[in-house]
N, C-alpha and C positions, 0 to 999 in steps of 0.2 A: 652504466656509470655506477660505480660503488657508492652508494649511501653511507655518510658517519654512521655507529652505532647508535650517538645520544639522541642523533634526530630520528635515525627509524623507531628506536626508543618511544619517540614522542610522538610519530605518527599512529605507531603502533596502537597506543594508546587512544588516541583520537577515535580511530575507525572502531576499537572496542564499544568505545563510549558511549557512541552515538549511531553506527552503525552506514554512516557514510564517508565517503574516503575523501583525501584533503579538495576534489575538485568538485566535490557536491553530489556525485551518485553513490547510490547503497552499497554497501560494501556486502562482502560474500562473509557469514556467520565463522567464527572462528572454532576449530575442530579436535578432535585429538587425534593422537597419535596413527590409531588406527581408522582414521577416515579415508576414503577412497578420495582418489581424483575428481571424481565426477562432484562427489556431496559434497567436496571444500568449495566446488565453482559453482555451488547453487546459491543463488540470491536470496538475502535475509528473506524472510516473510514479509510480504502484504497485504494483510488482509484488508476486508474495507472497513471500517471504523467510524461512528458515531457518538453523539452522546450517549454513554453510560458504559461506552466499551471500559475495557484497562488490559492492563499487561504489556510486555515489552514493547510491543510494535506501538502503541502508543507513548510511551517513554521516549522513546525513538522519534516521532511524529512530534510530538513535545521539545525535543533538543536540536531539531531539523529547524521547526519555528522559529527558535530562540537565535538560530544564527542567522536567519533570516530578517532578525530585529523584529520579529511579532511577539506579543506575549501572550503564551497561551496558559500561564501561570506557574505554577513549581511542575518541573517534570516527576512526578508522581505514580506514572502508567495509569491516571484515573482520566478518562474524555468526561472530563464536566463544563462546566458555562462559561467557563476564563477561555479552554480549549477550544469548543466551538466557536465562539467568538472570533479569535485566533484565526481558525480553518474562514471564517466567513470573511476575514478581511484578507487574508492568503488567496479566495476564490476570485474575490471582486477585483485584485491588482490583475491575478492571471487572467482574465475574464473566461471562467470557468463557471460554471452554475452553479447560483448558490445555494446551496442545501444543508453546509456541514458538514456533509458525508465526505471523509475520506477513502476514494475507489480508486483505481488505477488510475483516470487522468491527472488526480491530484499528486499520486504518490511520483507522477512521474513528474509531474511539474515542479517536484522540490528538488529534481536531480539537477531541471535546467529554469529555475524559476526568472520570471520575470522581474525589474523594477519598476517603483513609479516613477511616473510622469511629471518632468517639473510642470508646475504650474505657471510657471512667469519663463520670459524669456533672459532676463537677467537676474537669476533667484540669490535670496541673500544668503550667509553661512547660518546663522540661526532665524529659521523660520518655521512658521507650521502652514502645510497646505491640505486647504480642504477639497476634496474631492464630493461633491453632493450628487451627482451624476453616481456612482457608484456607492459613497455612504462610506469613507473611507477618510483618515486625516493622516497623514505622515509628517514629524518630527524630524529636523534638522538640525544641527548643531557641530559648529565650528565645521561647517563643510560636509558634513560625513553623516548619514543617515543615520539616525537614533532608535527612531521608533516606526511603525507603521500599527495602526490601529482603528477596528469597528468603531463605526459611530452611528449615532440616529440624531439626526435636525428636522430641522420645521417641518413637518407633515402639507403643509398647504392647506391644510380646511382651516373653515373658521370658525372660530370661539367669540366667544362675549364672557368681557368680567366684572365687575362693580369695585366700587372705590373703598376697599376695608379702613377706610378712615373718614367714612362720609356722614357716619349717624351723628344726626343732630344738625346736619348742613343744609340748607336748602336742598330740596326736591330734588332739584335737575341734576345736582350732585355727585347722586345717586341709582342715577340711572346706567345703564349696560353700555360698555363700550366694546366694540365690536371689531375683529380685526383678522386679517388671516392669519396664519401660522410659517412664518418663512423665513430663513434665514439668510440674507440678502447678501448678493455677492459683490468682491470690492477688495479691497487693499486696506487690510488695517493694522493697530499696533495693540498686543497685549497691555492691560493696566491694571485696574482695580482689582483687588483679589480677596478673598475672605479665606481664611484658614478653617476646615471644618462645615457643618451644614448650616446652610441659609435657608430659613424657613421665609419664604416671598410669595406673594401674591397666588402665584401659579407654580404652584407646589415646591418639592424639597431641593435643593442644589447642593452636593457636596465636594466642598474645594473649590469654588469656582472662580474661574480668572475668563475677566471682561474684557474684551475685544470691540464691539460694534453698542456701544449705550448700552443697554439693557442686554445685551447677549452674548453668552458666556459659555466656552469649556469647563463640563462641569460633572461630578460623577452622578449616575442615577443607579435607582437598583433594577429598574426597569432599561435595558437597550436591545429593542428589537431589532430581528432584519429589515427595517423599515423606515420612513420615516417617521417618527413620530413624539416630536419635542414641540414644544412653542416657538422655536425660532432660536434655542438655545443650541447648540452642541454637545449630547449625551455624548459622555466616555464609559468604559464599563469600570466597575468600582474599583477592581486592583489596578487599572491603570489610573486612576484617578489619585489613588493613596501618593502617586510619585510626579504625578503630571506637574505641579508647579515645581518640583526641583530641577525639571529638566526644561522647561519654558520661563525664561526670565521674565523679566517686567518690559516693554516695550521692543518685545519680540515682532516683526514682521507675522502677517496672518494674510494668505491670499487664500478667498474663496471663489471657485468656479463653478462650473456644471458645464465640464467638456462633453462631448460628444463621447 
């Protein structure tokens, strides 16, 4: 079948761009004039990729993500901490191991990548669902996937904190309250929200919008592969910058721990 010009045009462009072609695998590098047959049908590069790599195949890796709805930051060809990020929540949806490292299972997982998993069986058009089993939240909105993005919640150990408004109060006051670290699953609605960083009890929060009383989506500078928040929901800091413009006020909020 003959292709319009304006659309091969536009395709053309596409597969330049990005280096994969409209149905999601790697396109074959584009050549000149005098390339043989064989070199025009070899497959862009892959190499395997980590923090601190850069250069094309990571730009590439970067614009792959992006349509994937992860953000792995500005496509820059530089693998820094937005990117990993990125690749770590790209790992955990394909259940791929998490490392960061992009090697061949991954590179070929972005030819046939997987989605997530609703969390509810009758899920709403804007929501966010937490995935804690994997360490994962995915953005909903008007129907259609948004966002998908690392996160780090409740750790499970426990801590003890004191009362920073207790001096001068009775004794008992002042004593240590003790509690684990969990971020408790359930069905809830987005509310309260502060513009900017909330300096609280138990440390910094930046942006943060309340869901469950005290616990909140919120950015840190700290998000490990791990759990490791009080009960809050770490986002990484540039998805934090945008998170409440794409989460409304009384947004749906399902958290789980599937299998």
């Amino acid at each position: 079948m003959r292709v319009p010009a304006r659309i091969a045009v536009v395709l053309a462009g596409v597969v330049a761009a990005t280096g994969f072609t409209a149905q999601g695998a790697l396109a074959a590098p584009s050549g000149s004039a005098t390339t043989t047959t064989k070199e025009a049908a070899a497959p862009a590069q892959r190499p395997t990729l980590k923090l601190g790599s850069n250069g094309d195949a990571v730009r590439r890796l970067q614009t792959r993500l992006r349509q994937l709805h992860y953000d792995p930051g500005a496509a820059d060809g530089r693998f820094e901490a937005p990117t990993q990020m990125a690749v770590w929540a790209f790992q955990k949806v394909n259940r791929l191991k998490v490392n960061g490292t992009v090697d061949a299972a991954v590179w070929k997982a972005l030819d046939s990548p997987k989605q997530p998993r609703p969390l509810t069986p009758r899920p709403e058009a804007d929501r966010v669902d937490v995935d804690l089993t994997h360490q994962y939240a995915v953005v909903y909105k008007d129907g259609r996937l948004r966002l998908i993005t690392h996160i780090s919640a409740g750790s499970g150990e426990r801590f003890c904190t004191k009362d920073p408004k207790a001096k001068g109060k009775d004794p008992k006051a002042k004593a240590e309250h003790c509690r684990y670290a969990v971020t408790p699953t359930g069905d809830y609605r987005t509310g309260r929200r502060i513009t900017g960083w909330r300096i609280a009890p138990l440390g910094r929060l930046y942006n943060p919008i309340y869901f469950n009383g005290g616990i909140a989506f919120h950015g840190a500078p700290s998000v490990p592969n791990y759990p490791a928040s009080h009960g809050c929901v770490r986002l990484p800091m540039h998805i934090a910058e945008y998170f409440p413009k794409i989460v409304g006020t009384g947004v749906a909020v399902h958290v789980r721990r599937p299998a």
